[in-house]
N, C-alpha and C positions, 0 to 999 in steps of 0.2 A: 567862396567857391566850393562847388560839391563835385566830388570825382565818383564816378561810378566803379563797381566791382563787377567784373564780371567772369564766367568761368572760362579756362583758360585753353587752348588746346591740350585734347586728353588722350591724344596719340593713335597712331593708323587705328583707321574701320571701328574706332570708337566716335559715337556721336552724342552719348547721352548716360547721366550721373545722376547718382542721386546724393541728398544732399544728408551726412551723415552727424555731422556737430558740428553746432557753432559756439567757440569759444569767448566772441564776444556778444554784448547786446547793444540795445540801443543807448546813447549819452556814454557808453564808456570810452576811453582814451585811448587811442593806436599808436603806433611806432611804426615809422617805416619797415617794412619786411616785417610785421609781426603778424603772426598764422589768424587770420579772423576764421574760417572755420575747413571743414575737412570736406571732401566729394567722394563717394566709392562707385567705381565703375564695377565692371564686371570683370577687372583684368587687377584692376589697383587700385590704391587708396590714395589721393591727390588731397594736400595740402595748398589750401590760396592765401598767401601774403600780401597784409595790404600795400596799396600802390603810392600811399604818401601819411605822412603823420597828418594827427588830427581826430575828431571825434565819431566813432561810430553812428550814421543816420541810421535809415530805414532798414532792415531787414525785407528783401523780398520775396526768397526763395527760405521756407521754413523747412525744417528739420527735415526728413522724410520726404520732400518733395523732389520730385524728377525734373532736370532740365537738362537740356542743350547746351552743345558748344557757343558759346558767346552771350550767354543768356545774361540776363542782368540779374545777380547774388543782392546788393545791397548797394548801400552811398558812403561815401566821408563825407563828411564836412571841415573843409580847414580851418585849424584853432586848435585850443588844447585842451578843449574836453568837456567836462561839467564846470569847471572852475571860470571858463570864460564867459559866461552870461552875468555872474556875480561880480565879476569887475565893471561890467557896462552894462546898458539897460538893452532892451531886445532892441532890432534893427541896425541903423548905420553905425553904431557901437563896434559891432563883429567886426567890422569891415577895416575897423580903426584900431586897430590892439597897441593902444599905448604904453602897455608896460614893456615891449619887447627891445624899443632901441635901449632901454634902463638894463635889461639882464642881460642884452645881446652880448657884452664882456665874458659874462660868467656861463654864458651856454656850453653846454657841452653834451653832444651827441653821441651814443656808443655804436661801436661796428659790429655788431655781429655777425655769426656764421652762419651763411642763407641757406635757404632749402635748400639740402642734398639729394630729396628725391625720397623714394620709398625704402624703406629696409635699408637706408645707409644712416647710420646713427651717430658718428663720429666720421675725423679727417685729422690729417697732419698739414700742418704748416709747414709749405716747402720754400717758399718765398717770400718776402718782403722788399715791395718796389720802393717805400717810403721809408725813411729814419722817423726818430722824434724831433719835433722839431720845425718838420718841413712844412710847408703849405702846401692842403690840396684842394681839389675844385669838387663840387660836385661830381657823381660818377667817374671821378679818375680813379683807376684799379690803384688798390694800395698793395692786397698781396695776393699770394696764390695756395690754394686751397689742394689736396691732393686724396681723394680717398680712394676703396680699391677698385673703385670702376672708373674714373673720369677725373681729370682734372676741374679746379671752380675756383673761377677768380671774381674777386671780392671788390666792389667798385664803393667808395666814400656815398655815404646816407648824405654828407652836405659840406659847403665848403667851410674849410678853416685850417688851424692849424691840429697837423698831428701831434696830440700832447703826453699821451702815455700806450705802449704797446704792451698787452697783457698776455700775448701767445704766444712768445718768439719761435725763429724755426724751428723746426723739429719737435713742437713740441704737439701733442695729441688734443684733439678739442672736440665735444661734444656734438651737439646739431644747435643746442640752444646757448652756447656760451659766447660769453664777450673777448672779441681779437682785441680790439682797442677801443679809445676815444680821443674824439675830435671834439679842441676847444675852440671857443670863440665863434662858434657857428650859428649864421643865420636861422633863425626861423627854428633852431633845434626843438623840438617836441618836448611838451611839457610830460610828456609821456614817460620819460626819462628814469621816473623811478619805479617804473615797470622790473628793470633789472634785480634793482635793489629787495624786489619782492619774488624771483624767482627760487632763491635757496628755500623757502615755503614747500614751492612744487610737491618733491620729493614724498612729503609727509600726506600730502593728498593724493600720492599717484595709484594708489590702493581705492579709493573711491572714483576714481575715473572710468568712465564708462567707456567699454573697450568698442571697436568696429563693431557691424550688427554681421557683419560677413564671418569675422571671427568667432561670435558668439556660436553663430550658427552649424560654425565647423568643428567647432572644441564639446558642443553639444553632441551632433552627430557621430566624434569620435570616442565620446565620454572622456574627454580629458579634463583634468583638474586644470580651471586658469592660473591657479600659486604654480604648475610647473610649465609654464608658457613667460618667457621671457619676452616684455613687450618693446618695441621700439617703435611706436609713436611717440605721439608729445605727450610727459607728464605721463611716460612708462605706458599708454594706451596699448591693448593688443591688438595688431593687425592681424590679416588672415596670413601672408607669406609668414607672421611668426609661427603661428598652429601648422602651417604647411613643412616650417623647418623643426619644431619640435617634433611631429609626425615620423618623420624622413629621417630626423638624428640618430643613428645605431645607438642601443645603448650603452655598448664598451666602451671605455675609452681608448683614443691611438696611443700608441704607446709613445713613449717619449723619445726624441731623437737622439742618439747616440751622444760623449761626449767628443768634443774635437780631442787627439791622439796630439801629446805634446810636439811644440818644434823646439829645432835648433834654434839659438838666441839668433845665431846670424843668416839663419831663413827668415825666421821674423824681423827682421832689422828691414827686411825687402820687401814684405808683404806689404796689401797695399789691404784697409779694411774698408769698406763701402757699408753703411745701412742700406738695408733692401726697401726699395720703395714699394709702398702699398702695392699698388698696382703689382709687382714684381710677389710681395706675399700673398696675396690674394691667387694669384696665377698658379702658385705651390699650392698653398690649401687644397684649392679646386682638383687639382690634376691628382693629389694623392687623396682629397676623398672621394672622388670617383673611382680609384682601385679600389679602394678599403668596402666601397658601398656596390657597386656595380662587379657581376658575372661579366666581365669583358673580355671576349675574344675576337680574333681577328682572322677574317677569311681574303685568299688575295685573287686575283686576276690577270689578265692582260688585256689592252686594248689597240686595236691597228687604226691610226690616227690618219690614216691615205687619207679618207673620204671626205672626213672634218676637217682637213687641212685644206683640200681641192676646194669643196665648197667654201671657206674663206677666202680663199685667194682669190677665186670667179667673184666675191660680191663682195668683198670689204670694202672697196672703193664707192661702190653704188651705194654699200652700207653706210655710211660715214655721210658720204653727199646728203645723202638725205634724212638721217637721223642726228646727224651732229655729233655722234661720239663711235669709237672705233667697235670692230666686231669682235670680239678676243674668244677665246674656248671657252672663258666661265657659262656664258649663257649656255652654252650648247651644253656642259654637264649640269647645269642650274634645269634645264629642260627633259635630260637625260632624268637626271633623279627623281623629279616629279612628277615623271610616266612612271620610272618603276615602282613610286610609294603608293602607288594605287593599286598596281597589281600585291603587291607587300605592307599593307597599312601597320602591321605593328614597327615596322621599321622606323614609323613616324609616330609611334606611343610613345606612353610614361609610364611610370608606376606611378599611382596614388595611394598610398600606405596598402591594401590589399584590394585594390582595385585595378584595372590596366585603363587609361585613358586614349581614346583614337580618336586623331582630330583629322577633322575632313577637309584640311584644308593646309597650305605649305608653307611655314614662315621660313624660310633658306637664310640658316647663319652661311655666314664666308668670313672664316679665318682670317685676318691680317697684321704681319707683322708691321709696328710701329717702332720708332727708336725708344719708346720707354715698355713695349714687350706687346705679347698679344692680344689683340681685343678681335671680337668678334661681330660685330654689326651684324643686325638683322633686315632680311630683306622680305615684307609682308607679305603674303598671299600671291609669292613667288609661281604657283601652279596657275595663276588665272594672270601673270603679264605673259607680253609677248617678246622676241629675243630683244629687242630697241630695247625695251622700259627696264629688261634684266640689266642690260649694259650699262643703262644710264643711272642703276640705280647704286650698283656695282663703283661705278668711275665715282660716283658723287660721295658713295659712303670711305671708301675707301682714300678719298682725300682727304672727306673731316676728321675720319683716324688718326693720318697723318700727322695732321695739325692738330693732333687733341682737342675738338671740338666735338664727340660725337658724343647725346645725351645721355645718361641711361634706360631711358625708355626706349632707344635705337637698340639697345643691347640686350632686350630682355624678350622672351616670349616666344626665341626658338625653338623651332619642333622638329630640326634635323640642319648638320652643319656637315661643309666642305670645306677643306683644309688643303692647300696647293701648296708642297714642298719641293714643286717642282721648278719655282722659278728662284730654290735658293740653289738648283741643282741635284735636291734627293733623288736617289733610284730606287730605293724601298724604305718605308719606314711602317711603322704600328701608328697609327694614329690615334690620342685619349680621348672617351665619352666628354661632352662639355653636359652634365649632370642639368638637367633630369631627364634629356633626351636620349634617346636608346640605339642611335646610328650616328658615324659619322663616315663621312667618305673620303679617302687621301688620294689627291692625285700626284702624279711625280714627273719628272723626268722625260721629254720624249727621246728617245734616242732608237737609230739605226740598230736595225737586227736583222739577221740573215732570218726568214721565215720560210717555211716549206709550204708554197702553195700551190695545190692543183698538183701535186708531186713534184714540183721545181722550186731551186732553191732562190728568195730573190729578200731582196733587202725594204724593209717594211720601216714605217716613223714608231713606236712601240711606248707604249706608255703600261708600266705597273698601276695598277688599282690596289687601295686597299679599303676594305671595309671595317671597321672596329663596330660592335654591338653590342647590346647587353643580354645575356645567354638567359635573362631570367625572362626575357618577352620573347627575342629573337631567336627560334630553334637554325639551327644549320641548315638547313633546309629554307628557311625564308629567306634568310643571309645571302647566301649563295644565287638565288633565284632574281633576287634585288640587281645584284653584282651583275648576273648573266642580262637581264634586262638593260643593263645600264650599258654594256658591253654592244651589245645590239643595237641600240639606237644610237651608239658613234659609231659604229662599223658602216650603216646605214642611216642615215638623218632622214632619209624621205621617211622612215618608220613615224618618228614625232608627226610629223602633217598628216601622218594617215591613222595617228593615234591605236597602231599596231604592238 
């Protein structure tokens, strides 16, 4: 049986890759989940694992060459590799692998840690659904995976028994390290002492020929590659590493203070938690963005009468016929990316001493989760319309929820909204989400006596805040942003007349 490889989806408004290394060739041996070769887009570098054990066929799609979503990359062929022609003779021989019911006892399959995604190099073991011991079935999740963007759980390469766990919880693991092994398993790949050949790597990861996206940026920056720390496979550099060497201050942060002793019987009552990835990662971020970003924060107010009225007239008709409810996000989701046009650096970066402006709106939205905040990205947010905002909103903001949202969902925004108003805030600062140079906080609606038209009368009132970074954003833009954003919820017909 020959299974196709094909390339996998490479994420919104990306349609096409090019093909950067391929780490295996033809006749050599694969392992379930093992990286046959690499894709670079124009956003990121994609890793394709193959889709079953068995022998590397054809190579389709050569070094260098561009393809499409779904394109056919290459073949397996099932079997174990070069070694299975020399047991039998070519033909109905393959089809017969009589040595397998003989080792089928002594099989034994490794689990390893699957693709994390790009620039995540490591995870912590936070769970284990299985003991030793147990029987599992093919694709039954054994544990769960936790690193600081996403949770990834870990589904059995094939059935048998769990016979030895090699990562217990808590404990840190690579991208290419073994959790476990599964003995007694079907069909296990002869592939098997793939592993046994990995501790090698290490000694060649100096000869590994890094991304050409990388090359080409560490060139153009004159960076030495010995000071670029790679996190591809077998230490490879990718471009997001030259982008984070770039970006790295070179001081170090200083070190955290040390904790101030307690009382024995305070501490008899404390209670000590490890911080979950995700929860350290949320720190990093937030305090290297002070340390790295001029951020300040310009405020406002907003009269919510209009956008409230307007809700009320059509939420009903809204929903009838879109299928999901009309809430405020779209309308300030609408609001901001009228004003990021009249204010484009609001929607820049720094690029080491470059400013980047991108003409176009990927709208993070803030959302708190029970294991903390993650932020989903909503693509080219300035060209939907209020529905697709809504739907895109309700959809993301549930696989948060459930920890299901990828990191490619997470990556790539170019300006985020942050609503602490539906924990109750009436004013807060809200922090850069680094590398992007605005964020907008919304709060609170609450009743307020307003003096309008010279009479005093009672308004819905919402504070704005803007947080920016003072090295792109003059006060002056800040503020003009703010006053735009202001305007088009005071009046909404403004968006329809693109005023």
């Amino acid at each position: 049986m020959t299974t196709e490889v094909r390339v996998p989806t490479l994420g919104e408004s990306v349609t096409e890759a090019t093909v950067a290394t391929w780490f295996k060739k033809p006749g050599d041996a694969v392992a379930v989940d093992e990286m046959l070769c690499e894709l670079e887009t124009d956003k990121v570098t994609v890793e394709v694992p193959s889709p079953m054990a068995g022998t590397m066929g054809e190579i389709v799609a050569a070094e260098g060459e561009t393809v499409g979503v779904n394109a056919l990359l290459a073949t397996i062929s099932e079997g174990a590799g070069a070694a299975a022609p020399a047991a039998d003779k070519a033909g109905s021989g393959a089809a017969k692998p009589a040595p397998a019911p003989a080792a089928e006892t002594d099989a034994t399959t490794d689990v390893m840690v699957p693709t994390l995604g790009e620039s995540v190099s490591e995870a912590t073991v936070s769970t284990w659904f299985k003991a030793v011991g147990d029987t599992v079935a093919q694709d039954e999740m054994l544990c769960e995976l936790e690193t600081h963007k996403v949770s990834v759980e870990v589904p059995s390469p094939a059935s048998g028994v769990l016979a030895e766990i090699l990562a217990p919880e808590g404990s840190t693991v690579d991208a290419k390290a073994r959790l476990a092994v599964i003995s007694g398993a079907a069909g296990a790949p002869a592939a098997g002492q793939a592993p046994a050949e990995a501790p090698a790597a290490p000694a060649q990861a100096r000869d590994v020929e890094n991304a050409p996206s990388a090359n080409r940026a560490m060139a153009a920056a004159g960076l030495d590659p010995q000071s670029v720390k790679g996190t591809g496979r077998d230490g490879r550099i990718m471009k997001e590493d030259v982008m984070k060497a770039l970006a790295t201050p070179p001081a170090a942060a200083p070190a955290a203070a040390p904790r101030a002793p307690v009382p024995a019987d305070d501490a008899a009552r404390e209670e000590r938690v490890k911080m979950t990835r995700l929860r350290q990662t949320i720190a990093k971020r937030l305090k290297d963005s002070q340390n790295t970003a001029a951020m300040l924060t310009t405020y406002n107010e907003v009269d919510m009468t209009e956008v409230m009225a307007l809700r009320n007239q059509y939420k009903d008709a809204f929903e009838k016929k879109h299928g999901v409810r009309l809430g405020f996000m779209s309308f300030f989701t609408k609001a901001c990316c009228h004003a990021l046009k009249e204010v484009p650096e609001v929607n820049a970066e720094i690029d080491g001493t470059d400013i980047v402006y991108k003409n176009f709106v990927h709208m993070g939205v803030a959302a708190g989760t029970p294991t903390g905040l993650v932020v989903p990205v909503i693509r080219d947010a300035d060209a939907m319309s209020f529905a697709a905002i809504e739907k895109a909103i309700s959809e993301k903001g549930k696989r948060a929820r459930d920890g299901k949202l990828s990191m490619a969902e997470m990556q790539g925004g170019t300006f985020t909204i942050s609503n602490g108003g539906v924990y109750g805030s009436l004013m807060s600062s809200p922090i850069l989400n680094p590398p992007q140079s605005g964020i907008l906080g919304m709060h609170k609606i609450q009743d307020r006596p307003m003096a309008i038209n010279g009479e005093i009368k009672i308004r819905p009132m919402m504070y704005l805040a803007l947080s920016y970074d003072h090295r792109i954003v003059d006060g002056k833009g800040a503020v003009t942003f703010l006053v735009r954003v202001k305007e088009a919820l005071e009046d909404p017909r403004r968006l329809l007349m693109d005023l």
